[in-house]
C-alpha positions in Angstrom: -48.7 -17.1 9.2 -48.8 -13.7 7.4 -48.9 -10.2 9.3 -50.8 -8.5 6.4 -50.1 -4.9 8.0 -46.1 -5.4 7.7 -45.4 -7.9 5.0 -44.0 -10.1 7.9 -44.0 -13.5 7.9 -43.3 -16.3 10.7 -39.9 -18.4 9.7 -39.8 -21.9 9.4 -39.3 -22.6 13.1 -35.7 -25.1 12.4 -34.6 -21.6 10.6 -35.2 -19.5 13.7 -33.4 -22.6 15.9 -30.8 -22.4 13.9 -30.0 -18.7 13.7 -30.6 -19.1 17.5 -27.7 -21.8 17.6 -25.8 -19.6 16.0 -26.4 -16.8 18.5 -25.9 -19.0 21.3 -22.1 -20.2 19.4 -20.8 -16.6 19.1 -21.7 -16.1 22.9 -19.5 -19.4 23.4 -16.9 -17.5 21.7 -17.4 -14.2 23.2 -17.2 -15.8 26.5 -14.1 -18.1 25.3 -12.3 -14.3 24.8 -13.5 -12.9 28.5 -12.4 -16.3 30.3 -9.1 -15.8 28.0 -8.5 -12.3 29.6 -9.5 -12.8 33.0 -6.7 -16.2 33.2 -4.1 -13.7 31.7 -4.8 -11.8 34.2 -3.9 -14.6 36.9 -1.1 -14.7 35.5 -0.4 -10.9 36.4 2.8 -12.5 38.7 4.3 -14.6 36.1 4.9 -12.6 33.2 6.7 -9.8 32.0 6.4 -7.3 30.7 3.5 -6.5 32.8 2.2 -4.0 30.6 2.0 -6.1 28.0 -0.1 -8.7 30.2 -2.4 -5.6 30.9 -2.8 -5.4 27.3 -3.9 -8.9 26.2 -6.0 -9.4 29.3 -8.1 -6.2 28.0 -7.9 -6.9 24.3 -9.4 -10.5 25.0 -12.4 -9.1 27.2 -12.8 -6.3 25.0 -13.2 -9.0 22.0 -15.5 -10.5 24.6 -17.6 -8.0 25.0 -18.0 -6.9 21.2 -18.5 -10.2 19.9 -21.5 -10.8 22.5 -22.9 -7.0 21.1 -22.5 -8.3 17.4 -23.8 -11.7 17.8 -27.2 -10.4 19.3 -27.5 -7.7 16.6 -26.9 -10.4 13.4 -29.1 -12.9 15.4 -31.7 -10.0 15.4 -31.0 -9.0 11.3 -31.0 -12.4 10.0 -34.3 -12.8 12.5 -36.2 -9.9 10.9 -34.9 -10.8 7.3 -36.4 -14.7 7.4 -39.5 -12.2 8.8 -39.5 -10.4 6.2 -38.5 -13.3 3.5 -35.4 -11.7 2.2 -32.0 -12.7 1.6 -30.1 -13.0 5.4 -27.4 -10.1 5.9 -23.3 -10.8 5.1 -21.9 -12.1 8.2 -19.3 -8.6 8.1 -18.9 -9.1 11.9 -16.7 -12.8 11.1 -14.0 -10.9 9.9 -13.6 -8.6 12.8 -13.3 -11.7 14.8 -10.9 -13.1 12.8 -8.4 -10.1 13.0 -9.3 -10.3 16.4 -8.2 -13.7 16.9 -5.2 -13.4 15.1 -3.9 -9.8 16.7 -4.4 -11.7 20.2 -2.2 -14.8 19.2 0.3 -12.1 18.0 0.3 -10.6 21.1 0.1 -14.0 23.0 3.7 -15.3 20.6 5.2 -12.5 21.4 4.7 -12.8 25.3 5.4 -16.3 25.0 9.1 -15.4 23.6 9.7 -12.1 25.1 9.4 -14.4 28.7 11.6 -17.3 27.1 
């Protein structure tokens, strides 16, 4: 089904399931990182330093919260570009997660051993 006004076009509906899979995986992931922070922060009594507790408990919901904000706006650009039938948008946001992933594990070793 053509939109003759816009050039749009409706997507194959398994494409738009799938990009909607996809959206509905990041927010797995973003919610992964805010459940991540908020048992760090039960831990508040356990660990010190504290501040450094503090630290990961906001960087993980922080991640939480960014990757939820990116996953709806690449679910929305790779939804308007099967629209529009061009190529779908570089995934750019994969690698912020990935350094995000890997700065909170740093953190996470180095409470782990700091508290040995």
């Amino acid at each position: 089904m053509t939109d003759s006004n816009s050039g749009e076009h409706e997507p194959d509906p398994r494409m738009t399931l799938a990009n909607e899979r996809t959206l509905l995986a990041w927010f797995r992931t973003a919610l992964a990182f805010v459940v991540t922070g908020i048992a760090a922060a039960a831990l508040g009594e356990l660990v010190e330093p504290h501040w450094l507790l503090v630290l990961v408990t906001c960087i993980a919901c922080v991640i939480g919260a960014v990757t939820a904000v990116l996953a709806y706006v690449r679910w929305q650009a790779v939804q308007q570009a099967l629209r529009e039938q061009r190529p779908v948008p570089e995934p750019r946001a994969a690698l912020l997660l990935v350094l995000a992933v890997v700065g909170l594990a740093v953190v996470g070793v180095a409470l782990l051993v700091m508290n040995r």
